[in-house]
C-alpha positions in Angstrom: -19.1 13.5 -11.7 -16.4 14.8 -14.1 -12.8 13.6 -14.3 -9.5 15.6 -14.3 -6.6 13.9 -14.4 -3.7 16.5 -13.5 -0.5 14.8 -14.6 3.3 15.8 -12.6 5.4 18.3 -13.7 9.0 19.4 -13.2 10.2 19.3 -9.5 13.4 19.7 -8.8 16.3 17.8 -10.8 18.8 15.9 -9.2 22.9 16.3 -10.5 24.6 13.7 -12.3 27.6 11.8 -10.8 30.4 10.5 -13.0 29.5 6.9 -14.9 30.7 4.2 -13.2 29.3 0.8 -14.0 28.8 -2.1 -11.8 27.0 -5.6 -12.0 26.6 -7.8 -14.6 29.4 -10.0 -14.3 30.6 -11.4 -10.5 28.9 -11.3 -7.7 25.6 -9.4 -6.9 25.3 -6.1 -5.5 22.0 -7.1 -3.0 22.9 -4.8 -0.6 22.4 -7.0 2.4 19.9 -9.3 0.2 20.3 -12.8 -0.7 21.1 -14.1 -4.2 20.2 -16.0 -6.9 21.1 -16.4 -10.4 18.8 -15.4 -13.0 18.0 -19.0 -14.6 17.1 -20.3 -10.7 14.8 -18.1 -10.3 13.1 -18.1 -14.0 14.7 -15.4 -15.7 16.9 -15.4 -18.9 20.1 -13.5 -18.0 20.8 -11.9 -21.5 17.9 -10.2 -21.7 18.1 -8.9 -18.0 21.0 -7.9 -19.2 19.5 -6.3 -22.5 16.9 -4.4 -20.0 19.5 -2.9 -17.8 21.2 -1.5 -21.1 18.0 0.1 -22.5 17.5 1.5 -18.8 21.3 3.2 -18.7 20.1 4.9 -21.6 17.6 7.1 -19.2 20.4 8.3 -17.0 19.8 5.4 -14.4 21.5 5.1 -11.0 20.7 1.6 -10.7 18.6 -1.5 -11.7 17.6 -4.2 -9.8 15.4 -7.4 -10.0 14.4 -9.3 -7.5 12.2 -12.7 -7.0 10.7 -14.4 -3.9 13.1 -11.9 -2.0 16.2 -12.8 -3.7 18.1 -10.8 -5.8 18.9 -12.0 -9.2 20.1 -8.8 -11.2 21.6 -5.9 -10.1 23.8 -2.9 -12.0 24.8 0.6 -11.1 25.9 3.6 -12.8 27.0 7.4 -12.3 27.7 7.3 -8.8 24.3 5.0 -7.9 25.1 1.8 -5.4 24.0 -0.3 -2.6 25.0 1.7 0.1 23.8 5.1 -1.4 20.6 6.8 -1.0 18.9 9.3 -3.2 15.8 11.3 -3.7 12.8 8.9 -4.8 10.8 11.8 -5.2 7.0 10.3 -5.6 7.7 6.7 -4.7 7.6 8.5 -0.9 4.0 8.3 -1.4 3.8 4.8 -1.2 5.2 4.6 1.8 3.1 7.4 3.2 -0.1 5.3 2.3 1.9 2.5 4.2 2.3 4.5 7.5 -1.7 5.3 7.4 -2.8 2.1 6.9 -0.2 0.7 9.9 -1.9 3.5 11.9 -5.3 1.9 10.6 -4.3 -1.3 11.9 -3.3 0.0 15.7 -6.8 1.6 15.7 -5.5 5.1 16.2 -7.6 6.0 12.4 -9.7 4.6 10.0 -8.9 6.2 6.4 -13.1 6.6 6.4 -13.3 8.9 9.2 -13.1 12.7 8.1 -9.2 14.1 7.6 -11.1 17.5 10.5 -10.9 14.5 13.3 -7.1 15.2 13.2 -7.1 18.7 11.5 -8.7 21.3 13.8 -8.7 23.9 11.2 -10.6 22.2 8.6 -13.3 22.1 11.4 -16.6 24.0 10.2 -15.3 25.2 6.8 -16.1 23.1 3.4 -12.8 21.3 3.8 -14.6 19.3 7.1 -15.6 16.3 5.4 -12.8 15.6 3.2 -12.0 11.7 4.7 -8.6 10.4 4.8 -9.5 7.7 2.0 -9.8 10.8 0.1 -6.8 12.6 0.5 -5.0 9.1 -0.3 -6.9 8.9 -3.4 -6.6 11.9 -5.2 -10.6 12.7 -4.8 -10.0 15.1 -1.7 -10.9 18.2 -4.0 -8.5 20.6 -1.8 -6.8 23.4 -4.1 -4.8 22.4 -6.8 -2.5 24.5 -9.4 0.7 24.4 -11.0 1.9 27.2 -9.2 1.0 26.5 -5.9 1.8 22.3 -5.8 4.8 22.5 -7.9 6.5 25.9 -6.8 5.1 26.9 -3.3 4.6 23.9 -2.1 8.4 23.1 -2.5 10.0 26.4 -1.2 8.0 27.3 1.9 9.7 26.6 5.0 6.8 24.8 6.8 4.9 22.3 4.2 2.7 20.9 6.2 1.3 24.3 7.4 1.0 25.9 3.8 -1.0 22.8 2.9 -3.3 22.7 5.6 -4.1 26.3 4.7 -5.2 26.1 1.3 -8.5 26.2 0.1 -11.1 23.5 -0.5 -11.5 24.0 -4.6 -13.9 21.0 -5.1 -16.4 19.4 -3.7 -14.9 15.8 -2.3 -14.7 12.9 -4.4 -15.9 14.7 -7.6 -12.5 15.6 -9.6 -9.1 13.2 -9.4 -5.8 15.4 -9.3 -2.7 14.4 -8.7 -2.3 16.8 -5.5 1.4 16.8 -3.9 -0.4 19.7 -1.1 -3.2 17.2 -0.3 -1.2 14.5 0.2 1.0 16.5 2.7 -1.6 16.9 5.0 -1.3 13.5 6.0 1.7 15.0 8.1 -0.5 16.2 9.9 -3.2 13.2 10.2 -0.6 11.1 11.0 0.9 13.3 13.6 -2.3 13.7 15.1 -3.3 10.2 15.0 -0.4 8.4 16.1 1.2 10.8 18.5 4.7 10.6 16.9 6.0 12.4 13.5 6.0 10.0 10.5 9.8 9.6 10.2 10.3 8.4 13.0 6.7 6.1 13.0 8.2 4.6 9.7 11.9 4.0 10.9 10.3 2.2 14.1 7.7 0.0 11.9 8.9 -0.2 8.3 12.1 0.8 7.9 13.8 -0.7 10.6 12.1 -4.4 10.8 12.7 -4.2 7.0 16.2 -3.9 6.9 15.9 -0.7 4.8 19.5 1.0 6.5 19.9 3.4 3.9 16.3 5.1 3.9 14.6 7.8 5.7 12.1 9.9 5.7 13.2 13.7 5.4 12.3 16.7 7.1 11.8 20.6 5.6 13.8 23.4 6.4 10.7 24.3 9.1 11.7 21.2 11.3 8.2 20.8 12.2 7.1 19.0 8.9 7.9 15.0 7.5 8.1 15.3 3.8 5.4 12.8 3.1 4.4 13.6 -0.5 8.2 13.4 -2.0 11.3 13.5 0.0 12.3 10.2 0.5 16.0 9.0 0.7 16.6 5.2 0.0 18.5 2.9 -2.6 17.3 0.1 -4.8 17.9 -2.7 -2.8 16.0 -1.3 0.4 13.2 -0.7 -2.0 13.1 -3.8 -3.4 12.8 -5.0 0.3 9.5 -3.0 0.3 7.9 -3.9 -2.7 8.7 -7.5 -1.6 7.1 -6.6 1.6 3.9 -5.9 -0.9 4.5 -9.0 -3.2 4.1 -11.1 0.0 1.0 -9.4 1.1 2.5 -7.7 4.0 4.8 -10.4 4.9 8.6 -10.1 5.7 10.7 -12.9 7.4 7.8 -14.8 8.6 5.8 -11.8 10.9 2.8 -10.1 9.1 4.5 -6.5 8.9 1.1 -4.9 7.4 -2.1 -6.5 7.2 -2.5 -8.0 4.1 -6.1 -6.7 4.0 -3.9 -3.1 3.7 -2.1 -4.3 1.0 -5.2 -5.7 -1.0 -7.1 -2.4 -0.4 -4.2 0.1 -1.4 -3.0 -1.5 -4.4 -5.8 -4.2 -5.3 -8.6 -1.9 -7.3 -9.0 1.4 -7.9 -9.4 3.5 -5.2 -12.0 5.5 -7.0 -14.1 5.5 -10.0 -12.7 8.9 -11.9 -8.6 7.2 -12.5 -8.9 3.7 -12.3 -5.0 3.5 -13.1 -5.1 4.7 -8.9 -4.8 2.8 -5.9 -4.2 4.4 -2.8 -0.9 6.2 -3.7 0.0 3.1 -5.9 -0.2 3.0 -9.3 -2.2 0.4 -10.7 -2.4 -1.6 -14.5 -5.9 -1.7 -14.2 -7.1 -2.8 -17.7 -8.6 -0.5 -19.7 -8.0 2.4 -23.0 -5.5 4.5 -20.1 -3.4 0.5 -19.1 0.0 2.1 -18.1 1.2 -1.0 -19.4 -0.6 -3.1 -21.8 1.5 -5.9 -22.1 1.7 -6.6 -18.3 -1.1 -8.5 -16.5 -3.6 -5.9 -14.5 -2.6 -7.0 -11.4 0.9 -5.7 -11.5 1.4 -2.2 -9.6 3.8 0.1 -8.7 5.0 3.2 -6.4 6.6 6.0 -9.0 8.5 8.8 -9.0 9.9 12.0 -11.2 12.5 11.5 -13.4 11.4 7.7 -13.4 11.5 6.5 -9.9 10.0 3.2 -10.0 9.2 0.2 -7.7 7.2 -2.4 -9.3 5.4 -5.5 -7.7 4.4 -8.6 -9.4 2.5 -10.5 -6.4 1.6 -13.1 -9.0 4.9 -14.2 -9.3 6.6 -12.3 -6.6 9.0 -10.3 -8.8 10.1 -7.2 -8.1 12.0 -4.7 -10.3 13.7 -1.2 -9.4 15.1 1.5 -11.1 16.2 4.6 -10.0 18.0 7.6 -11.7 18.4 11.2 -11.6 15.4 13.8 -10.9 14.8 15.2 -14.4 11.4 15.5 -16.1 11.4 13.6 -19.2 7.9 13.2 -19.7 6.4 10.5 -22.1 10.1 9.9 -23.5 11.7 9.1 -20.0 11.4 5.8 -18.1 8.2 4.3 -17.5 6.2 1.8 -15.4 5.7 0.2 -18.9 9.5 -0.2 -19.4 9.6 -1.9 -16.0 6.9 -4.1 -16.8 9.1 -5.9 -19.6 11.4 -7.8 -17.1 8.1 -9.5 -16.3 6.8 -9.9 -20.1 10.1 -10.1 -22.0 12.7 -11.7 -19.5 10.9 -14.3 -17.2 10.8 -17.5 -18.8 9.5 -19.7 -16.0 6.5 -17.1 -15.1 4.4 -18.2 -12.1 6.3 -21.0 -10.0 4.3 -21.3 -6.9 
């Protein structure tokens, strides 16, 4: 098998609002959340503090940390704040492999059966045996280029129809590539599978027993596709309510949201042998030459998004941090996973309690 790792490019960037800074000093902005204060929950508040200064520097809306579901650090800037959503761009995937495996669990799919159960038209052409496992693991082989995922993809009308349409390129699970088209298609398993469109299945089983008010899942201009690769409306604090759903293995407020089995197979090990830094649309700090963050311990993932979107989960010690900003490409020089990461390696003095 050969590897090709196909990295994201531009999308589409998101405006900047007037600076205007919040947190820090007073009381938290948790959006809804309960507090802490940094030293109760193991963390020194200067360099929090420090942290959220270096991640300002990126053009960040906001900056949050969070531990055993409490929020202990939280600052805004140019217009970002509790109450107000923005794109997340590729942290929507996450959620999308969140919605599959809930559909898993009811028994309408298993991410092992072939994606041509639910999609007629793949029926008896090379694209039958593509499995849903697959398509959330980057392996599906479905058509890939620049051109088509990062410029047609986004200005057709109908997404989910333009994706279901291309070609199969490679065979499956030879060649990994970050595919925003593949991943669409889910729209369509899940549509099939569940009976209900994935907005709606995610506002009725994540979104809504979550607490996550100020998040949806977006429709294009066709209304007859869920955005389900990027798309994704939400805010820092309901994000950090989902990564915390992760960090507790599925739990949230006592019930068993998703199966913690979900939440070991999507972000636990790689979901494939060709990018071991990929769960199932999680990002993973597997060790290895490629570690997205070398300082962290492996076990640490993350959903991500362009322009530096990040959600990142410490189950160890149940931390979660979340920074959000605008939509531009900044490539190796914007904010990372890694610069996450350092809440957990540079700022937590009391690292696992429990």
């Amino acid at each position: 098998m050969r590897s090709r790792v196909v990295t994201a490019v531009a999308l589409l960037g998101l405006a900047g609002c007037a600076a205007t800074t919040t947190g820090g000093v007073g009381p938290i902005e948790s959006g809804g959340l309960p507090t802490a204060t940094p030293i109760d929950l193991g963390f020194d508040a200067e360099t929090l503090d420090r942290l959220a200064d270096d991640a300002a520097a990126f053009g960040s809306t906001c900056f949050l940390v969070s531990r055993q579901g409490k929020v202990v650090f939280a600052r805004y800037w140019n217009g970002g704040g509790p109450e107000s959503p923005q794109e997340v761009y590729s942290v929507t995937k996450s959620v999308t492999s969140t919605l599959v495996g809930l559909a898993q669990a009811d028994g309408d799919l298993s991410i092992d059966d072939a994606a041509s159960t639910y999609i007629d038209s793949w029926r008896g052409t090379s694209s039958e045996p593509v499995t849903v496992r697959q398509l959330l693991s980057g392996v599906s082989g479905r058509f890939w280029s620049e051109e088509s995922d990062y410029s047609e993809l986004i200005e057709t009308s109908d997404r989910t129809a333009y994706a279901v349409a291309l070609d199969q390129q490679e065979e499956p699970g030879t060649v990994w590539v970050y595919n925003n088209a593949a991943v669409q298609t889910l729209d369509a398993v899940l549509r099939s599978a569940t009976g209900t469109d994935p907005a709606g299945f995610a506002e009725e089983r994540l979104f809504g027993p979550l607490g996550m008010e100020h998040t949806r899942l977006t429709e294009d201009d066709s209304g007859h596709s869920t955005n389900v690769f990027f798309g994704m409306q939400s805010t820092c604090p309901d994000l950090a309510r989902f990564g915390t759903l992760f960090a507790q293995d599925g739990r949230w407020d006592g019930r068993q949201l998703v199966p913690g089995a979900w939440v070991r197979e999507a972000t636990g090990r790689p979901s494939q042998p060709l990018n071991v830094s990929y769960g199932l649309l999680w990002w993973l700090n597997t060790d290895g030459p490629d570690q997205l963050a070398p300082k962290a311990r492996p076990e640490l993932f993350a959903a991500q998004g362009l322009g530096g979107q990040v959600v990142l989960v410490d189950p160890r010690s149940d931390t979660v941090v979340v920074r959000l900003g605008g939509g531009e490409d900044q490539g190796a020089e914007g904010y990372q996973i890694a610069d996450a990461t350092r809440v957990v390696t540079e700022a937590m003095v009391a690292p696992y309690t429990g």
